[in-house]
N, C-alpha and C positions, 0 to 999 in steps of 0.2 A: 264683187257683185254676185247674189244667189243667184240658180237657175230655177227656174219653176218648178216648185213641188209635184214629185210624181204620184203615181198612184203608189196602191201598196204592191197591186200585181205586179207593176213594173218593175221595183226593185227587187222583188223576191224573182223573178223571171234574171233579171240580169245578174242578180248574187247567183244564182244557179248557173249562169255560163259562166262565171270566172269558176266559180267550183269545178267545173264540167273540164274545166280546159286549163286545171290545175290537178289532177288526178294523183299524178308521181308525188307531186311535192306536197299534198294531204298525205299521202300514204304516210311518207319519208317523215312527216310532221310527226303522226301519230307513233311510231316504231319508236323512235327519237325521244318522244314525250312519255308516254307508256311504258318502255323500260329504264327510264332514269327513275321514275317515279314510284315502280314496283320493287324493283331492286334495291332502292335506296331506301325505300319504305320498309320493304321487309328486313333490313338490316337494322334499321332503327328498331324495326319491330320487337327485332331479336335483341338486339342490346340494350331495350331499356326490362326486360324479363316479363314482356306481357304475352311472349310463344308460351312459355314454359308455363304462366299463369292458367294460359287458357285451355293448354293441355291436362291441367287439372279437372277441368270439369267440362270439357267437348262432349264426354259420351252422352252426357244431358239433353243435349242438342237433340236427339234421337229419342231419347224416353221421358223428358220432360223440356219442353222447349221455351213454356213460363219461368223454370227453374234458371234455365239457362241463359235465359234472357232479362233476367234478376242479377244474376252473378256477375254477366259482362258486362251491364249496366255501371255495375260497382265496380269493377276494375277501370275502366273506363275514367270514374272519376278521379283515380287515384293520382298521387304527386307523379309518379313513371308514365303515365297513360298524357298527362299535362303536357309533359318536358315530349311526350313523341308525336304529340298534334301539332306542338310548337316545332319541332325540325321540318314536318311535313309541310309546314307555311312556308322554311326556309328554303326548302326541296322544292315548292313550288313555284317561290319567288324564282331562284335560280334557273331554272327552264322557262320562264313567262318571258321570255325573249325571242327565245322561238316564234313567237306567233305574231312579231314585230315584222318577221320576214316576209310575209305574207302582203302586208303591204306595200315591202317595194315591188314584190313577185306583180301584184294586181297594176299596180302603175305602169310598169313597165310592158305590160300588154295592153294597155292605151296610148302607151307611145309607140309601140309598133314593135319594139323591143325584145327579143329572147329571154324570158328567163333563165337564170344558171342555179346551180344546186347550190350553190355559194352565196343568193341573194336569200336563202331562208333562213342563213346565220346574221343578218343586218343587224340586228337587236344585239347581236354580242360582242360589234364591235365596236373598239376604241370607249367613249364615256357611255354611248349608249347602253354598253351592260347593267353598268352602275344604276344609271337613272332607271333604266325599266325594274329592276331589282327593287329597288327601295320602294317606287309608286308601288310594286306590288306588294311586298310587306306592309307597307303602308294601309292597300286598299284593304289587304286581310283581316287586317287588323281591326279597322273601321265597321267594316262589313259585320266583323263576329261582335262587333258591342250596337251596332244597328241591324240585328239579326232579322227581326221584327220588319224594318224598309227595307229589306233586302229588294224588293220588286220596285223600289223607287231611286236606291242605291245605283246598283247598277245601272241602267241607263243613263240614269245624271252624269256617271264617271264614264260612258260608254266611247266620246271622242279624245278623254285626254290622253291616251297614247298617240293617238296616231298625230293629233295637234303639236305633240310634242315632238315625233317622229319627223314629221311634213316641214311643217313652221319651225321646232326651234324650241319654241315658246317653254317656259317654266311651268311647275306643278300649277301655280294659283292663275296663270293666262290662261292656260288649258282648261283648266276644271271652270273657272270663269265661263267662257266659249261654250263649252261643252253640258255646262246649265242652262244656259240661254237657247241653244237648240233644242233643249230636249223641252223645257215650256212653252218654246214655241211650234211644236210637232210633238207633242209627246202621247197622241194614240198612236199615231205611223210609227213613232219608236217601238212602243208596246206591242202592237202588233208583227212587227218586224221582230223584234227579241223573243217575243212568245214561239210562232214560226223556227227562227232558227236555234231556239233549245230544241226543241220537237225534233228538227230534222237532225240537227247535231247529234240526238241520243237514239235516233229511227233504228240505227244501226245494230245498237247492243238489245234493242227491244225485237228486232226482227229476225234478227242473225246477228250471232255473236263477233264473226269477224270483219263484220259489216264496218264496224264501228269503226274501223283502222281506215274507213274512209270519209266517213259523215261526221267526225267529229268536229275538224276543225270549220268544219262550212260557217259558224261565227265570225270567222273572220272575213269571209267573203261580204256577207249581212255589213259589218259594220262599215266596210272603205264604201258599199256603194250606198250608204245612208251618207257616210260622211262628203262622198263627191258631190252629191245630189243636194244634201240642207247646209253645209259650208263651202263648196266648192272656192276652195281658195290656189289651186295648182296656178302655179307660175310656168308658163309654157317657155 
């Protein structure tokens, strides 16, 4: 049984107290995410010889910036430039479970519950690695040949982790589900996902270290869109 559609201010007022009174485990989210991803990035970077490339022509950057934004253009396209956008998909598959944890963290303060530093690894345990893994590849993949829907993409897909997470449920019951709220709410979505990119990136746009807190507030957004237009918890 659904509960009454709320406003928009109310969810964005309640995604803000779970944010609010998840601080640590944002931080810990972003340090976590940000250095597997920079690390592992720039190693790729380095090993498929697009450092060295582009050390050929940086000075550019400074005295001709058309120039140099021609050249990178074109390295960019090359078969080495291909094969390190495609690791960075893998690189991000593999950490997008990270942000699985979030969801038991946010439950768990509805049932009255402590969270532990331990529930923001949920997604990497036992099959759940696997499956968030793959839906993520998956959605990348999707996403980069519907580049164009992207603002309609996403939010379509925006409940089947957690449906999968919650329920159980397989790729096609979830994505199923998770169509069917969004046609049936799909300005509250909009609004809602517009909102929490803004606020997810407020950080890197205000202060740069800002960001190691406001990024993942997404995931706050999405459990209380998901309590509030599916509420399916079994008490």
């Amino acid at each position: 049984m659904t509960t009454p559609k709320p406003e928009i201010g109310k969810l964005l007022t309640e995604a803000y107290e779970y944010w609010m009174r998840t601080l640590p485990f944002q931080f810990l989210f972003c340090v976590i995410y940000f250095s597997v991803t920079m690390f592992a990035g720039s190693f790729a970077f380095r090993y498929y010889g697009l450092f060295e490339e582009i050390q050929k022509f940086q000075n550019l950057f400074y005295t001709d910036s058309q120039a140099f934004l021609t050249k990178y253009t074109a390295l960019m396209q090359t078969d080495n430039a291909v094969l390190f956008l495609q690791v960075m998909i893998v690189i991000k598959a593999v950490i997008f479970p990270l942000n699985i944890g979030f969801l038991k963290i946010y439950r768990k303060l509805d049932l009255g519950e402590k969270p532990e530093t331990g529930d923001l690894f949920a997604g990497f345990q036992g099959h759940y690695f696997f499956l968030f893994v793959i839906y993520s590849l998956a959605w990348s993949m999707i996403n980069n040949f519907l580049s164009i829907f992207t603002f309609i993409w996403i939010p379509m897909m925006l409940f089947v982790p957690a449906l999968m997470f919650f329920k159980g449920f397989n790729y096609f019951q979830s994505f199923k589900i998770s169509v069917q709220t969004f046609q049936k709410n799909f300005i509250l979505i909009f609004i809602a996902m517009i909102v929490s990119i803004l606020f997810s990136y407020c950080g890197f746009i205000m202060f740069f270290f800002g960001i190691f807190i406001t990024f993942p507030f997404w995931n706050a957004m999405i459990y209380v869109l998901y309590k509030h237009l599916i509420a399916d918890f079994e008490e």
